[in-house]
DODODO-437541 format. One record per residue: residue number from 1; residue in three letters; x, y, z of N, C-alpha, C in turn. Coordinates in pm, whole numbers. Layout:
<rs>
R  resi  resn     n.x     n.y     n.z    ca.x    ca.y    ca.z     c.x     c.y     c.z
R   NUM   ALA       X       Y       Z       X       Y       Z       X       Y       Z
...
</rs>
This chain:
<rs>
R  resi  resn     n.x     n.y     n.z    ca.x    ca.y    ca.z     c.x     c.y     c.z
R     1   UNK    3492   10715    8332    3519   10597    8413    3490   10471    8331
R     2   UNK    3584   10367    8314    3598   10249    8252    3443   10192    8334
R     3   UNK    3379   10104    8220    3327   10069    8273    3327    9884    8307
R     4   UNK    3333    9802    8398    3359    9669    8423    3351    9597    8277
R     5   UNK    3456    9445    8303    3437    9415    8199    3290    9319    8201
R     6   UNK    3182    9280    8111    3099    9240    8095    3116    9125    8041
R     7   UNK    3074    9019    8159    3076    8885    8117    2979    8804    8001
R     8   UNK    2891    8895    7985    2755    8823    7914    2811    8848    7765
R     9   UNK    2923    8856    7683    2938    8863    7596    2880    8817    7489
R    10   UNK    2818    8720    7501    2792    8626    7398    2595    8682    7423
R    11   UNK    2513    8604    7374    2364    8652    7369    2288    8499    7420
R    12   UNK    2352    8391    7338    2341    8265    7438    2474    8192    7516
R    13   UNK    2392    8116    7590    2506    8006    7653    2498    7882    7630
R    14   UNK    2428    7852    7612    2376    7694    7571    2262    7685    7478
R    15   UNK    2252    7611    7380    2112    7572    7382    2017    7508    7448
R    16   UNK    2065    7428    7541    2022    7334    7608    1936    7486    7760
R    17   UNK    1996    7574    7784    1943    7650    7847    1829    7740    7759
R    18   UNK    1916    7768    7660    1769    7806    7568    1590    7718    7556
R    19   UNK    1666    7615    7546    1586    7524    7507    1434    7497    7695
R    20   UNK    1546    7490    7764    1485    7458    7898    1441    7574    7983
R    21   UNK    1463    7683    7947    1462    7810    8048    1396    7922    7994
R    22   UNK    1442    7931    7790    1421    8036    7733    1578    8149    7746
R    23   UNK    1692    8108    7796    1732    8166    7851    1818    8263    7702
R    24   UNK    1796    8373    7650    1860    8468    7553    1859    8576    7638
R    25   UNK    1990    8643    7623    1994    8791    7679    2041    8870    7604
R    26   UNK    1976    9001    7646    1962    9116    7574    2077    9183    7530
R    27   UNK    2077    9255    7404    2226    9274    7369    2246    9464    7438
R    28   UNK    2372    9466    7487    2355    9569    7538    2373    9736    7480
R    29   UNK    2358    9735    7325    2262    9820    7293    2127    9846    7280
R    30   UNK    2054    9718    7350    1922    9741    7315    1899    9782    7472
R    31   UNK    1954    9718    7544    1944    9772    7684    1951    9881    7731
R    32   UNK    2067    9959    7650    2068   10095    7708    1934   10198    7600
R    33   UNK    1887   10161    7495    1827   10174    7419    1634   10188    7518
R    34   UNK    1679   10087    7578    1504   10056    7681    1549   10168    7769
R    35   UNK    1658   10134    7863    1693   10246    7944    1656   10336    7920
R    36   UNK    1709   10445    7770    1643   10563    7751    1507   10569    7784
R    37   UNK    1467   10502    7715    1321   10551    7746    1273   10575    7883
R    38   UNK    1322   10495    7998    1248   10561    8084    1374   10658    8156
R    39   UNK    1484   10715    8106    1583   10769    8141    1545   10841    8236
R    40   UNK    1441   10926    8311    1451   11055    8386    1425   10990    8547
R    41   UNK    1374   10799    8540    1349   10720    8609    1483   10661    8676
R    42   UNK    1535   10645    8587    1683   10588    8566    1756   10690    8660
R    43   UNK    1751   10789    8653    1822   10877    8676    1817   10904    8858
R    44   UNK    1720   10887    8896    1658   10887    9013    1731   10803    9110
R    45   UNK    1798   10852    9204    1853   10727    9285    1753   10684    9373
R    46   UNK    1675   10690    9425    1590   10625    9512    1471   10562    9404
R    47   UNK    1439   10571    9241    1361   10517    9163    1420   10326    9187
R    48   UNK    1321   10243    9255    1312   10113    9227    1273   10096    9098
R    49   UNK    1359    9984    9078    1336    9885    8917    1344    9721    8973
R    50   UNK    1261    9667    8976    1248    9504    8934    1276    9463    8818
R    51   UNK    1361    9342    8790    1339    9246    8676    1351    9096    8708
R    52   UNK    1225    9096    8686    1159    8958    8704    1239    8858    8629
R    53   UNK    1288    8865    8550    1436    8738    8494    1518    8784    8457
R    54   UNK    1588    8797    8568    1695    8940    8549    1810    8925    8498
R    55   UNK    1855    8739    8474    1955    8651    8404    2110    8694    8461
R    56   UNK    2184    8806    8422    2278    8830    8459    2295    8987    8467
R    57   UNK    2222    9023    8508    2165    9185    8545    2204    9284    8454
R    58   UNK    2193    9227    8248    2191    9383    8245    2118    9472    8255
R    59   UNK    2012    9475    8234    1937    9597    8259    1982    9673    8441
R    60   UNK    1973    9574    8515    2019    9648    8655    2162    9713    8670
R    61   UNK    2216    9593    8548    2377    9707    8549    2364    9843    8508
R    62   UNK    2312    9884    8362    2281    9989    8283    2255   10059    8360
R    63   UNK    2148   10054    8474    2050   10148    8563    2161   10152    8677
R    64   UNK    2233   10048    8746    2313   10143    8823    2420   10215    8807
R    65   UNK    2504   10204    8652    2538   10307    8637    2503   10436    8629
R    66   UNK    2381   10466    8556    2265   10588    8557    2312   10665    8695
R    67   UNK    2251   10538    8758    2246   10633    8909    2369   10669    9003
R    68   UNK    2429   10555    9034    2586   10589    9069    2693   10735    8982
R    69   UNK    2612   10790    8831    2673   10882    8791    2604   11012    8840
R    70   UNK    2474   10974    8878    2422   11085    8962    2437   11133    9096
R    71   UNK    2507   11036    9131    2553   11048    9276    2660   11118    9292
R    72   UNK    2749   11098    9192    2903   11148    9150    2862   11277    9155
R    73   UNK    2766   11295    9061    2803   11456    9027    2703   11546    9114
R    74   UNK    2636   11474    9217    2544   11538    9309    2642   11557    9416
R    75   UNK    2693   11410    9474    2768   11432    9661    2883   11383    9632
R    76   UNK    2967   11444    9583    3092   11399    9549    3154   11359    9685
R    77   UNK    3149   11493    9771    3193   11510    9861    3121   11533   10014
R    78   UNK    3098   11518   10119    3232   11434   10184    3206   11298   10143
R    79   UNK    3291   11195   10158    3259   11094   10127    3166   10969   10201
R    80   UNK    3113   11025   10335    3002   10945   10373    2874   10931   10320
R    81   UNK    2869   11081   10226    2785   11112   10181    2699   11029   10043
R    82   UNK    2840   11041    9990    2873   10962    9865    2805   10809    9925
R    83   UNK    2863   10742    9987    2831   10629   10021    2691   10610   10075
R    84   UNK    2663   10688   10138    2495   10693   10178    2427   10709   10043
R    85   UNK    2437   10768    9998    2351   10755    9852    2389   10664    9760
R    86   UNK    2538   10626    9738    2530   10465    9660    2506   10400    9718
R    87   UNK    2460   10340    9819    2441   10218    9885    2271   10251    9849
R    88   UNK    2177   10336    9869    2030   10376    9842    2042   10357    9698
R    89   UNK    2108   10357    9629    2097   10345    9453    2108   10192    9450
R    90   UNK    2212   10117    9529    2207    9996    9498    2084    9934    9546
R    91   UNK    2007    9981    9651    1914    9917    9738    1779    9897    9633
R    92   UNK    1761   10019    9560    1695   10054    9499    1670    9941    9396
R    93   UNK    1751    9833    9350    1742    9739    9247    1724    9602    9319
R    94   UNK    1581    9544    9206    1545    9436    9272    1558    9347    9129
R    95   UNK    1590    9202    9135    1591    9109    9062    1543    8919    9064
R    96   UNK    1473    8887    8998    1489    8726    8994    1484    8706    8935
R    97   UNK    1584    8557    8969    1653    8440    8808    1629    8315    8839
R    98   UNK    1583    8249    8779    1570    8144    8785    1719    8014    8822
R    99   UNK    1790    8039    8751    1917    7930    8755    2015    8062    8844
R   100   UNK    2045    7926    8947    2130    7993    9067    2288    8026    9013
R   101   UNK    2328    8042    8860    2451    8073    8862    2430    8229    8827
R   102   UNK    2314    8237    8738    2343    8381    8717    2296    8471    8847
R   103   UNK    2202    8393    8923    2182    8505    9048    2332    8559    9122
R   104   UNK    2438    8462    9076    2558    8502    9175    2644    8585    9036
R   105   UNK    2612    8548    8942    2704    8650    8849    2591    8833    8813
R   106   UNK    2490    8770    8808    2418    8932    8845    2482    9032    8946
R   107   UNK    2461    8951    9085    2521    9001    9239    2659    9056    9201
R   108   UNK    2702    8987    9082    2858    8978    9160    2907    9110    9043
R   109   UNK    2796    9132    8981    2848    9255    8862    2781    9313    8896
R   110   UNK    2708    9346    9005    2636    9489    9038    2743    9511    9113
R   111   UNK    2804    9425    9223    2882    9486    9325    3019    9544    9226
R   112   UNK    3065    9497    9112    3171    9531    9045    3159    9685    9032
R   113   UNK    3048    9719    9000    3003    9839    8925    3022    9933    9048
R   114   UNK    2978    9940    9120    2959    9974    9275    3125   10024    9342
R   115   UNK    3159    9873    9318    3332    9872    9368    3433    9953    9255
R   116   UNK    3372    9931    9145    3450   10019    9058    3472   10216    9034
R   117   UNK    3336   10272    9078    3281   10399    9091    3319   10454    9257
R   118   UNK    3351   10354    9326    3399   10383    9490    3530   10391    9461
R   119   UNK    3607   10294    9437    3773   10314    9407    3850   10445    9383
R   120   UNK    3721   10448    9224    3769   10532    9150    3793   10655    9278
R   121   UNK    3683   10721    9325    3678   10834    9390    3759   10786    9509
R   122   UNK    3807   10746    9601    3837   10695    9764    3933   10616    9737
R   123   UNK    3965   10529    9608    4079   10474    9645    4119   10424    9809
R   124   UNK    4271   10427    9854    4277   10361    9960    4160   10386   10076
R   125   UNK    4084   10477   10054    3983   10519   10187    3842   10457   10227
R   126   UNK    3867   10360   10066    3746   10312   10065    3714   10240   10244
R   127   UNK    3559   10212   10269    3578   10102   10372    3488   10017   10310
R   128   UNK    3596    9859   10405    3519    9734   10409    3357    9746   10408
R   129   UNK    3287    9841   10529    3203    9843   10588    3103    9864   10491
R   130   UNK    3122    9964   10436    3062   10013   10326    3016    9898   10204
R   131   UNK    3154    9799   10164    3129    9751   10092    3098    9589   10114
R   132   UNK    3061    9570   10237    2981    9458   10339    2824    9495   10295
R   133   UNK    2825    9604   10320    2674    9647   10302    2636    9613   10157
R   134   UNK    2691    9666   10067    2651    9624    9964    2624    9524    9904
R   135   UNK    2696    9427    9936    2697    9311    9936    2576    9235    9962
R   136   UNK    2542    9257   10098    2458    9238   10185    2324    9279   10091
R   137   UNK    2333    9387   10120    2186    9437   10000    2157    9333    9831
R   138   UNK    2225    9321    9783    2239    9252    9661    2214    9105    9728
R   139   UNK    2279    9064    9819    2182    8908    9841    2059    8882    9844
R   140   UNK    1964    8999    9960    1837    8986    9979    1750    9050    9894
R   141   UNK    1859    9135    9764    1740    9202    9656    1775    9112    9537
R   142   UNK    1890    9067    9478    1874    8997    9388    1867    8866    9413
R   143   UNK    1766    8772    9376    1720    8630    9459    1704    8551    9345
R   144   UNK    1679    8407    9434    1671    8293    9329    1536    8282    9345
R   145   UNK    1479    8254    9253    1257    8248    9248    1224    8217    9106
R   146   UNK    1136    8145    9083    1061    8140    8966     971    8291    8990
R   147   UNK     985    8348    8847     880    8465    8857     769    8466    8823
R   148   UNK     737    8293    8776     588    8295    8736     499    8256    8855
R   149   UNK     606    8156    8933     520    8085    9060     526    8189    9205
R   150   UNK     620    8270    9164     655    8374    9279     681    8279    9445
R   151   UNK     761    8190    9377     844    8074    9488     979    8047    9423
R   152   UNK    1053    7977    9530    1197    7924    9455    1207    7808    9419
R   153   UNK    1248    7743    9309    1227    7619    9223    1291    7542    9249
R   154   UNK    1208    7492    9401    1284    7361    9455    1188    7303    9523
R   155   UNK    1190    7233    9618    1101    7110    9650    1027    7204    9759
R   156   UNK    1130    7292    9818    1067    7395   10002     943    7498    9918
R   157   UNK     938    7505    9761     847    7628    9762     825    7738    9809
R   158   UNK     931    7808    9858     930    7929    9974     912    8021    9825
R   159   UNK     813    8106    9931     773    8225    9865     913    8279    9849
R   160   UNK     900    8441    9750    1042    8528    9686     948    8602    9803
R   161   UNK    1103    8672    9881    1076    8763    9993    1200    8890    9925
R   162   UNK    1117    8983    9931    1230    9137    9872    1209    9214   10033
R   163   UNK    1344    9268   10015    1358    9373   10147    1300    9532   10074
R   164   UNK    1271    9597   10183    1231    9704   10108    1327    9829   10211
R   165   UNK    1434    9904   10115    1513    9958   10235    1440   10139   10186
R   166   UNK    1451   10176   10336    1413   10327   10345    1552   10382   10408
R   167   UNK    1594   10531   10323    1666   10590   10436    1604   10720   10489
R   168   UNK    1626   10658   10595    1495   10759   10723    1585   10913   10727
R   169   UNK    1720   10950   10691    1835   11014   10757    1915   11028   10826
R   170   UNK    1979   11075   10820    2153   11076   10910    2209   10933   10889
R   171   UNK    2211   10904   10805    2275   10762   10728    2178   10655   10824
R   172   UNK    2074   10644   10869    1960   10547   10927    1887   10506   10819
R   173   UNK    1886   10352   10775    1780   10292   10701    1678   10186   10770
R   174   UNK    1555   10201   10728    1482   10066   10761    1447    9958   10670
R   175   UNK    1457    9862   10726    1441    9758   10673    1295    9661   10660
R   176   UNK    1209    9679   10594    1066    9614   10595    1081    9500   10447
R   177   UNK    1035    9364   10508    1062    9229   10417     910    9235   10349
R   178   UNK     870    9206   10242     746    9156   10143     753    9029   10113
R   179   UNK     678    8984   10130     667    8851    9999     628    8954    9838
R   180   UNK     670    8849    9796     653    8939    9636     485    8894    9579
R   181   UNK     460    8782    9636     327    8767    9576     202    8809    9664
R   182   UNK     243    8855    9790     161    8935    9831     136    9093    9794
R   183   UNK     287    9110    9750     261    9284    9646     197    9287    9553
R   184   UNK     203    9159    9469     173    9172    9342      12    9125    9368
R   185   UNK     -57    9051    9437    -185    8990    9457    -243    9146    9481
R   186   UNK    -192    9259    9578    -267    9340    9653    -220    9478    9529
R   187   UNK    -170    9487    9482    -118    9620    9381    -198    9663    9315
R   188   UNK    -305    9774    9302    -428    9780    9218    -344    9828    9046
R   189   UNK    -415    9841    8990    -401    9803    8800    -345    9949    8791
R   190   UNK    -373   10055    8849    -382   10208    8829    -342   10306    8975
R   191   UNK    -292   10393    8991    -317   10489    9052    -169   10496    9175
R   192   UNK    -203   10342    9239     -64   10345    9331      34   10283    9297
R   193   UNK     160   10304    9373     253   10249    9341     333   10189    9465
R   194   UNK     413   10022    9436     416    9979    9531     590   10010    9576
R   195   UNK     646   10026    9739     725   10092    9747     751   10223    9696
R   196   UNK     695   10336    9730     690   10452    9682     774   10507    9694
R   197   UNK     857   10614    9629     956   10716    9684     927   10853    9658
R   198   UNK     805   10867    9607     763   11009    9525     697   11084    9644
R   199   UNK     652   11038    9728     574   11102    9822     397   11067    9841
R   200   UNK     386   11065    9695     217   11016    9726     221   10893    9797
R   201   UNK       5   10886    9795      -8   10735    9876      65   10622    9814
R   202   UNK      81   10506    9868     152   10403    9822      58   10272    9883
R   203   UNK      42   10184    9814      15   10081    9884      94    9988    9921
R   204   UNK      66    9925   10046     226    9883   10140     133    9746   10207
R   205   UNK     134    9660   10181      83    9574   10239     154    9514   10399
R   206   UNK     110    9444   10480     178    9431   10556     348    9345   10579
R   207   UNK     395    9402   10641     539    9332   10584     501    9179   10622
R   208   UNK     597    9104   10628     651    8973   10694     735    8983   10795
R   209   UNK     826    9108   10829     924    9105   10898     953    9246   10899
R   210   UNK    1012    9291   11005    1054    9456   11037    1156    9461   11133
R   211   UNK    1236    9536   11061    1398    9592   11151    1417    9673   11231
R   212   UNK    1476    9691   11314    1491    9837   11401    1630    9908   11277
R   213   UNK    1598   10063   11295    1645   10124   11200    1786   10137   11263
R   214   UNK    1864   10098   11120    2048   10069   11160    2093   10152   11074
R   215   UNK    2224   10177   11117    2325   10278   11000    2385   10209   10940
R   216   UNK    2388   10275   10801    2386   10186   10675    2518   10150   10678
R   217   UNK    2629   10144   10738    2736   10057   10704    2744    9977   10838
R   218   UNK    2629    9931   10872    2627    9834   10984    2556    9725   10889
R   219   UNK    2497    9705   10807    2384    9638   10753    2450    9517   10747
R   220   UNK    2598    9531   10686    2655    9415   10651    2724    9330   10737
R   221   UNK    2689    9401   10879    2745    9299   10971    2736    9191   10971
R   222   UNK    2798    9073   11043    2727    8994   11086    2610    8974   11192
</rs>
């Protein structure tokens, strides 16, 4: 499967963003290069990954291909199936950027990747619904925030709020909101891990906000 074309061609965009932001991105052999290493993570569709300056998501691209190819060759078929587990692979990726263009070109090349690996298989069968949701997910996981102040870099200071999606079964997910600097204040150095999917304890601080559990191609409703 072709994979999207990749806008980040170049390694800078400006100096003037260099200069003000730091802003260089990673070339994407070194990306898939990091990837390996934690490959068996990668591989995991329900394994969360954060990147705290996530610029124009490659590393989150790299990783959802990983997983979207695991999905392929796990639930090909039927195809709700398929979709219940890419939509949990996409959920699975969290990001913040500082400058609000790449938060929408990150978003907008995860959903490529997403839309491109659905086609392929479903072609005309794809649904809207499906790909509402996704959408949807990529707004409230990839965000605009400073990652040092763990706020958004504007005058309101609002804390970075990440959704944290569970799928409970029978295509039912829940939806529980964090502030990010309350995860990161309460996360001990060793032992737990925050948002768990492995089964052990996890430390879960209290949300900010909690959903009644919806089926995942409702998410993107209005």
């Amino acid at each position: 499967m072709p994979k999207p074309e990749n806008p980040q061609s170049a390694q800078i965009i400006s100096r003037r963003r260099v200069a003000e932001h730091g802003e260089v991105f990673t070339a994407e052999r070194e990306v898939r290069a990091m990837c390996d290493l934690v490959g068996q993570e990668c591989e995991r569709i329900a394994s969360r990954f954060l990147e705290p300056a996530c610029g124009q998501g490659a590393f989150l691209v790299e990783i959802l291909h990983r997983k979207l190819a695991v999905v392929a060759a796990r639930y090909p078929r039927p195809q709700i199936v398929w979709e219940q587990y890419a939509c949990l692979a996409v959920s699975s990726l969290y990001g913040v950027e500082i400058l609000p263009d790449n938060v929408a070109v990150c978003r907008r090349r995860l959903f490529e990747v997403f839309d491109a690996a659905y086609t392929s298989l479903f072609g005309d069968g794809c649904k809207e619904a499906c790909r509402r949701t996704v959408q949807r997910m990529l707004e409230l996981n990839i965000v605009w925030g400073d990652a040092l102040t763990l706020k958004t870099p504007d005058n309101a200071q609002k804390p970075i709020v990440f959704a944290e999606w569970s799928d409970t079964g029978n295509g039912l997910f829940k939806r529980r909101d964090f502030t990010l600097a309350n995860l990161l204040e309460n996360q001990p150095m060793e032992g737990l891990n925050l948002f768990s999917d492995l089964g052990e304890q996890a430390f879960l601080p209290t949300p900010v906000a909690e959903y009644p559990l919806i089926h995942f191609l409702k998410i993107g409703e209005p």
